[in-house]
MIKOL-204888 format. One record per atom (N, C-alpha, C): y, x, z. Coordinates in steps of 0.001 Angstrom, whole numbers, plus 524288, in hexadecimal, padded with zeros to 5 digits. Layout:
N
YXZ;...
***
This chain:
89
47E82DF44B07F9B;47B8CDF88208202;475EDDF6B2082C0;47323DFB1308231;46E0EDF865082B3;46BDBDF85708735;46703DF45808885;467DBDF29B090A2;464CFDF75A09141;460FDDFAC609174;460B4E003009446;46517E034C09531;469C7E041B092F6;46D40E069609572;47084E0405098A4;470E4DFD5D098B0;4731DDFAF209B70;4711EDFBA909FB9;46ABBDFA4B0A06E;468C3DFD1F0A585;46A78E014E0A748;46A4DE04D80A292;46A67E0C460A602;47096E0AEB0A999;473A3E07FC0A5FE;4783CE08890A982;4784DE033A0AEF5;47654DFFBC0AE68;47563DFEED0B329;473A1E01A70B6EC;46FA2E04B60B58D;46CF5E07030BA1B;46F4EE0C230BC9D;47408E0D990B759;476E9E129F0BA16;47AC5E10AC0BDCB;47C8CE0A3B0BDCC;4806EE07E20C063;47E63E06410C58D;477DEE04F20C5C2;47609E03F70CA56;4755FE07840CD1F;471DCE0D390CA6C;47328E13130CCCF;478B5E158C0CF97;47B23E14350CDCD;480E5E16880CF8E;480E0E13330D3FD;4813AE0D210D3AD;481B8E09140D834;47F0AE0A1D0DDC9;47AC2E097D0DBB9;474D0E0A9C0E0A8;47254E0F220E23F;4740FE135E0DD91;472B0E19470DF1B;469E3E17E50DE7E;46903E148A0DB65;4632CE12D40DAEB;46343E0EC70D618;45E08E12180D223;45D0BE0EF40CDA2;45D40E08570CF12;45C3BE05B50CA9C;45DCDE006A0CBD4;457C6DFF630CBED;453C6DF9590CDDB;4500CDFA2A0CCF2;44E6FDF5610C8D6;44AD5DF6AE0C564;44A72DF3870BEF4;44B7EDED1C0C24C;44AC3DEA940C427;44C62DE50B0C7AC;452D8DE64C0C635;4556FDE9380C5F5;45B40DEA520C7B1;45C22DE9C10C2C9;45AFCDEC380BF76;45D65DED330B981;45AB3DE9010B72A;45645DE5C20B8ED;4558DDE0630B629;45997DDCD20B5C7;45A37DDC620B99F;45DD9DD8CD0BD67;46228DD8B50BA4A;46489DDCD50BBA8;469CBDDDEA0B864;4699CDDCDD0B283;46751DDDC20AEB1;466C1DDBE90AAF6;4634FDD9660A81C;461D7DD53D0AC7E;45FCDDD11C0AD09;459A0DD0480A872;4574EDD5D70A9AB;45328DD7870A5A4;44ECDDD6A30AA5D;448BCDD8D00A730;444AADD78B0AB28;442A1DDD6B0AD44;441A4DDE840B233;43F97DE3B50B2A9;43D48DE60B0AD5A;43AC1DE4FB0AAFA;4385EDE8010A65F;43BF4DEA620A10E;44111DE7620A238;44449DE7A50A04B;44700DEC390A116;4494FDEC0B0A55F;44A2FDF0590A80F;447E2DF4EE0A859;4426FDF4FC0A97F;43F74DFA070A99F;4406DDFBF90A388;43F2DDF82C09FF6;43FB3DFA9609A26;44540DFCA209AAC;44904DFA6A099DA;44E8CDFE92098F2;44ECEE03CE09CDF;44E21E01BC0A1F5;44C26E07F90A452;44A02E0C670A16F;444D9E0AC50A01D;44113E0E4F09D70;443C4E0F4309720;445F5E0CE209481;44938E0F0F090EE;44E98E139509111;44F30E139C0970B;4538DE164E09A73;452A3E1AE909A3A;44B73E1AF709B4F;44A7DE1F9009C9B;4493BE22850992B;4454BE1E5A0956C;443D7E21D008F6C;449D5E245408BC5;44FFCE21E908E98;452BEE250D08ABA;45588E294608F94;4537FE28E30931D;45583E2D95096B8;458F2E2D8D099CD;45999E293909BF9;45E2DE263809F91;45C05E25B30A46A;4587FE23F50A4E9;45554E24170A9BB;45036E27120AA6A;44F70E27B40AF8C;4493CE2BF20AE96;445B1E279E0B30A;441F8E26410B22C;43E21E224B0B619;43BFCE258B0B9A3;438A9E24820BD79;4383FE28100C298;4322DE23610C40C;42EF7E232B0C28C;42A1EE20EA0C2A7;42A29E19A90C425;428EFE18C50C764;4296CE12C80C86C;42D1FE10FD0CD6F;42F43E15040CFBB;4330AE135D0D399;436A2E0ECF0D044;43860E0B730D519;43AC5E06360D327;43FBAE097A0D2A1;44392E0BE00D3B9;44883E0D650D067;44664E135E0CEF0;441C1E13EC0CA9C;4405FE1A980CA78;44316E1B780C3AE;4482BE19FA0C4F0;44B7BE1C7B0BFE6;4510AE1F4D0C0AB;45085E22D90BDD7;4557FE254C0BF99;45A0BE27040BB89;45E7EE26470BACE;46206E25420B719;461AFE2C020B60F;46327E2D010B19F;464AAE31CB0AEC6;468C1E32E00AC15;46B02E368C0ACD0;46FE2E37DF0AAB6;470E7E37A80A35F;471EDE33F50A307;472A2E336F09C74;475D0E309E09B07;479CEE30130947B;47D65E2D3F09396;47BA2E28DF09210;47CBBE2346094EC;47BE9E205A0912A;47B9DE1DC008CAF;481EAE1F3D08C2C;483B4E1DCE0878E;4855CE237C083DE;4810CE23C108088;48018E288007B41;488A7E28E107889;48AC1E2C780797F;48E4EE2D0D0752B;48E57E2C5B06FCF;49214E27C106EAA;4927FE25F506B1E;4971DE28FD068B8;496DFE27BB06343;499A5E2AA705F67;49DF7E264005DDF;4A1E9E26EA062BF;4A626E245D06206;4AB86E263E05EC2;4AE9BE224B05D9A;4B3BFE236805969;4B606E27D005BB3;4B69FE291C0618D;4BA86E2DA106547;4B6B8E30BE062E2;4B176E33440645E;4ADA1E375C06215;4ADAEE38EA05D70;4AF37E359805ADB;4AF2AE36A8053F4;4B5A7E3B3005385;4B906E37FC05518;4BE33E3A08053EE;4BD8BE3F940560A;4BB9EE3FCD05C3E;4BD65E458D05C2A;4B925E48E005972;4B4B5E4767059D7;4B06BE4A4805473;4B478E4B5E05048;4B797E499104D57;4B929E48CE04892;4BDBAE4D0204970;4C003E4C2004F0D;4C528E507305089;4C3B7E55910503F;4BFBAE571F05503;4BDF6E5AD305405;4BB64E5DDA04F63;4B88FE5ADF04C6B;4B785E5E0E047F8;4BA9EE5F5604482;4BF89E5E72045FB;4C46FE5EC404085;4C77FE639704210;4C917E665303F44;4CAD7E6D0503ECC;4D093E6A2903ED8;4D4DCE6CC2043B6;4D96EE6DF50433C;4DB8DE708F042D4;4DFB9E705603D55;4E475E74E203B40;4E718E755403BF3;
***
């Protein structure tokens, strides 16, 4: 997985926990990156629409409702694609 979504899901695990964003010190820490580090995967969070920023407040990010993980075109998906399109006599 790539570490911006590892973040996004940390930070939905710290959200749920603390009921309050984590602050970039927090998500360094944890994956033992440097604040700048952090701010970058944030800001990649936001450019794909996962998070929305809120000016320079120290926790001014706020999680957004989106899937993380895109549906994949798995072997179960294929079969019933394949069921359904087939005419029964």
């Amino acid at each position: 997985m790539k570490r911006h979504l590892e973040v996004l899901k940390y930070c939905r695990w710290y959200f749920n926990k603390n009921h309050k964003f984590p602050l970039l010190m927090e998500i360094a820490d944890n994956f033992d990156i440097t604040k700048e580090a952090a701010r970058q995967n944030l800001n990649r969070l936001v450019t794909k629409g996962y998070l929305a920023k809120h000016g320079w407040e120290k926790r001014g990010y706020t999680l957004l409702v989106k899937d993380i993980y895109p549906k994949e075109d798995n072997l179960i998906s294929k079969v019933i694609r394949r069921i359904k399109g087939r005419q029964i006599n």
